[in-house]
C-alpha positions in Angstrom: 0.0 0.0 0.0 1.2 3.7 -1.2 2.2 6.0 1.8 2.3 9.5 1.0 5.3 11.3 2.8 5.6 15.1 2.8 9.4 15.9 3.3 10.3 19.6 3.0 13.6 22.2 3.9 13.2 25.1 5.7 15.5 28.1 6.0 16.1 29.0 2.1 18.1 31.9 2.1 19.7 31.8 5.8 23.4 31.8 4.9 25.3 31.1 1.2 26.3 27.7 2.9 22.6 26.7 3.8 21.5 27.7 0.5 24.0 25.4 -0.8 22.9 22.5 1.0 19.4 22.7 0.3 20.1 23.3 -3.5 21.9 19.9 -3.5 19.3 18.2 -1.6 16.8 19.7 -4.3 18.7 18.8 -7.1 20.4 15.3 -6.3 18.1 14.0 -3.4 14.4 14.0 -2.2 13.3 17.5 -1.0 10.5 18.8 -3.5 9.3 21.8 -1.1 11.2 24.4 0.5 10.6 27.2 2.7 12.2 30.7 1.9 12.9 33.1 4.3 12.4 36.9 2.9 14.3 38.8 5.1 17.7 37.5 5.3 20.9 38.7 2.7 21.4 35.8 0.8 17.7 35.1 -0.1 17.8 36.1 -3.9 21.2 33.5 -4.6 19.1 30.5 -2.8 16.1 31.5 -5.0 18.3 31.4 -8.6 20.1 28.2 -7.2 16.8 26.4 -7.4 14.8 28.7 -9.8 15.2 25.7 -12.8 13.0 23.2 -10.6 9.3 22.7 -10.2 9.7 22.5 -5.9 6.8 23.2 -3.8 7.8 27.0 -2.6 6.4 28.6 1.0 6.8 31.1 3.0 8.8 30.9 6.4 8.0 33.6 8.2 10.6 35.1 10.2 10.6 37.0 13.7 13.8 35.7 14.9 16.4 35.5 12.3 18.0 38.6 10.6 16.6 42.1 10.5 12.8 43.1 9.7 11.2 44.2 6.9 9.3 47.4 8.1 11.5 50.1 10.0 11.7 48.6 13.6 10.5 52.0 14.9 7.2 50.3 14.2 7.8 47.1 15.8 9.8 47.4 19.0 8.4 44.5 20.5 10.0 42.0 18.6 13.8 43.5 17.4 16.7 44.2 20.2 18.1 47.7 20.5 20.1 48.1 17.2 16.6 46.9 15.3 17.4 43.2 14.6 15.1 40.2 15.6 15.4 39.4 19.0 16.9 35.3 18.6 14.6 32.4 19.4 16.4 31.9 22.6 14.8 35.3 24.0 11.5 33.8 23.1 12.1 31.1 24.5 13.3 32.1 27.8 10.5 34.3 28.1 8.2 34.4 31.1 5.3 35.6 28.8 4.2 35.8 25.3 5.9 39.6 24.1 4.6 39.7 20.9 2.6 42.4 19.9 0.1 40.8 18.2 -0.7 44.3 15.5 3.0 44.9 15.4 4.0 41.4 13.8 1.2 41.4 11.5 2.5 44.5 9.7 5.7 41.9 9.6 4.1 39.2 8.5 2.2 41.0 5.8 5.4 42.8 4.4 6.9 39.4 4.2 4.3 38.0 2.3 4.2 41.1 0.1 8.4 40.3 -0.6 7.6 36.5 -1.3 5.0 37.9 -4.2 7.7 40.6 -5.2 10.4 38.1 -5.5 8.8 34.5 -6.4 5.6 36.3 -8.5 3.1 34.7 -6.9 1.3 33.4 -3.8 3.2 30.7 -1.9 2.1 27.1 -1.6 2.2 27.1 1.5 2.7 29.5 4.3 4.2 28.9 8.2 6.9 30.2 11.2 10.3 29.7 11.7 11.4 28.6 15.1 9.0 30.8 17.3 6.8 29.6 19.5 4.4 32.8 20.6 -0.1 32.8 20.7 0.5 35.9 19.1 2.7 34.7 16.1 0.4 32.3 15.6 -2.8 34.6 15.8 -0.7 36.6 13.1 0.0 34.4 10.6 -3.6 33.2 10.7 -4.8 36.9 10.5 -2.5 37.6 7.6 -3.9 33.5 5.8 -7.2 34.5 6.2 -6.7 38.1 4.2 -4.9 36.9 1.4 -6.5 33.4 1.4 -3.4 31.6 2.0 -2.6 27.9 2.8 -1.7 28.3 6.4 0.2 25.5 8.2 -1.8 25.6 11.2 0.1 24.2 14.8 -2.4 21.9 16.4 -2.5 18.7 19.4 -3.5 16.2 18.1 -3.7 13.5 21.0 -0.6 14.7 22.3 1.5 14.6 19.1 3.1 17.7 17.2 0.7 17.8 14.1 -0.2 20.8 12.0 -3.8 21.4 10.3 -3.5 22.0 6.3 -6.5 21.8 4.1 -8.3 20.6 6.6 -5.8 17.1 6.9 -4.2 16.0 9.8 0.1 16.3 9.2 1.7 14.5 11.8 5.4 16.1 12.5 8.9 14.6 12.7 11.3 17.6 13.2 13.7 15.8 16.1 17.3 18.1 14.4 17.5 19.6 18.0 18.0 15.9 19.7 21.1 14.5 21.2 22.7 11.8 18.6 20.2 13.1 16.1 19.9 10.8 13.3 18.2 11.7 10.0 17.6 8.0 8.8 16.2 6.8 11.4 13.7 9.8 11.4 12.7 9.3 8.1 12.1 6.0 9.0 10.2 6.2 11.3 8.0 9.2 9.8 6.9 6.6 6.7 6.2 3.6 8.9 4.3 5.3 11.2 1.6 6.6 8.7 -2.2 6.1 9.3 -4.6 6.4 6.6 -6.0 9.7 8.9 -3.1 11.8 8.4 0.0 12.8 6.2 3.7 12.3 7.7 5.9 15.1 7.3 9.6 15.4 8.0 10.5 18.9 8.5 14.6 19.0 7.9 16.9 21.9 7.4 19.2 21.1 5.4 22.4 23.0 4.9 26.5 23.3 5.4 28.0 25.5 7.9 29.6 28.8 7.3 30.6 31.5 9.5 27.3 33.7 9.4 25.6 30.3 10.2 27.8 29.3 13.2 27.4 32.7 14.4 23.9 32.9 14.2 22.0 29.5 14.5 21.5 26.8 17.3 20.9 24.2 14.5 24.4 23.6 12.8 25.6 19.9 12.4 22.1 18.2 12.0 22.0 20.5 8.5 25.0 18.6 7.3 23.7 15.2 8.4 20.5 15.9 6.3 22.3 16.9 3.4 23.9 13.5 3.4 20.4 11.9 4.0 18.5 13.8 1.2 20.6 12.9 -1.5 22.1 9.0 -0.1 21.0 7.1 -3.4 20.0 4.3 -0.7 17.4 6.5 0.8 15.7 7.2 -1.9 15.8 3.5 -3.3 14.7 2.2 0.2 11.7 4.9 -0.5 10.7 3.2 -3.2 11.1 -0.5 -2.0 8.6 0.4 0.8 5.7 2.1 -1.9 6.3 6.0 -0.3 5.4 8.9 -2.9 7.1 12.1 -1.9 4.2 14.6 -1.9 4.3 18.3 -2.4 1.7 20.1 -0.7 0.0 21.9 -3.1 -0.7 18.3 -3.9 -2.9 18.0 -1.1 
C-alpha cells in the first residue's frame, strides 16, 4: 500500500552555505518543497540556485532571524536595540508571550508582500520559523485569512506535534534539535508510522556551515547530516522498495 510522505527544507536563504545544502538536496536528493525566508541577505542566490526546478515554494516567516522588513521604529516588540530580531532563545526564555500581536502582523504582511515581489506569486504554502508565541500564531492566521493563504496551522492532536493544512491532519517529525540526532532513522520512522487519517511530514533543514551560520543558529551539524540523507541514493531506493510517494503540498 502507497504512503504519501511530505518531506520539506526550511531556512532558504539563511546563509550562502545553507542555501547550498538545500540546492543539493533539491537537485540530487528528495526535498520537492522548501521554505524561503524573505528577510535575510542571501535570499535572492538561494532562489536562482533552485529557480530551474518545479519545488513546492512557502513562506517561512521570520521574527527571529536577521533584521525586519518594516523600520523597527514600528515594531519594537520583537527587534533588540540596534533593530534586529530578538533570537529564538529570548522567546524562548520568556516568562510571557511579548509579541505584539498588530505589530507582527505589519511583519508578516510585508513578508508575504516580498515572497510575491520576489517568487511572482502566492506561496504554496505559508508557516513560522522557530517561534513559539499565541500571538505569532494569531498573526500568521490573521495575515492566511486576508490573502487566502494555505496556512500550516500548529495543532494537538492526542498529544502529538501535528499541524492542520487543508483541513488534513500532518503529523510532524522535526527531532534536528536531539542529542545523537539521526536523520535516517527519522525518516524512518515518519513513513512507517503513517495512518490512513493523516499525512507524515519530516520537517529538515538542510544546509553546510559557514561562518554567518555558526554565528547565528543553534541548528548547525544536523544541516549537514541531512544533506547527506537527502541525497544518499540508498534513501531514496529504500523509498521506493517500501511504496512511499514524496508529496508536495499543493498536492494536497
Amino acid at each position: 500500500m502507497e504512503t504519501k510522505l511530505i518531506i520539506r527544507a526550511d531556512d532558504l536563504g539563511y546563509s550562502d552555505a545553507v542555501n547550498i545544502g538545500i540546492e543539493r538536496s533539491v537537485h540530487k536528493g528528495i526535498i520537492n518543497n522548501v521554505g524561503v525566508m524573505v528577510n535575510m541577505p542571501t535570499t535572492l542566490d538561494g532562489l536562482s540556485m533552485i529557480r530551474d526546478t518545479k519545488v513546492c515554494l512557502g513562506l517561512h516567516v521570520v521574527i527571529s532571524s536577521g533584521r525586519p522588513l518594516l523600520n523597527p521604529k514600528f515594531i519594537p516588540s520583537i527587534v533588540d536595540d540596534d533593530g534586529a530580531f530578538l533570537s529564538s532563545a529570548d522567546y524562548r526564555k520568556a516568562p510571557n508571550d511579548f509579541v505584539n500581536l498588530d505589530e507582527v502582523i505589519l511583519e508578516i504582511e510585508a513578508q508575504y508582500q516580498k515572497f510575491i515581489e520576489l517568487v511572482g506569486r502566492k506561496p504554496d504554502y505559508f508557516e513560522g520559523h522557530a517561534v513559539v508565541s499565541d500571538n505569532f500564531f494569531k498573526g500568521l492566521l490573521v495575515v492566511a485569512k486576508c490573502h487566502q493563504l494555505n496556512l500550516l496551522q500548529v495543532t494537538l492532536n492526542s498529544g502529538r506535534p501535528s499541524l492542520l493544512f487543508k483541513g488534513h491532519s500532518l503529523h510532524v517529525f522535526m527531532e534536528s534539535m536531539n542529542k545523537d540526532y539521526n536523520p535516517y532513522q527519522t525518516l524512518k520512522r515518519a513513513v512507517l508510522s503513517s495512518c490512513d487519517e493523516e499525512y507524515p511530514m519530516m520537517i529538515c533543514h538542510p544546509g553546510y556551515l559557514d561562518d554567518y551560520l555558526v554565528k547565528h543558529s543553534s541548528l548547525t551539524t544536523p544541516r549537514t547530516k541531512e544533506v547527506e540523507m537527502l541525497t544518499d541514493p540508498q534513501v531514496r531506493a529504500w523509498l521506493y522498495q517500501h511504496q512511499v510517494r514524496l508529496i508536495k503540498y499543493n498536492e494536497i
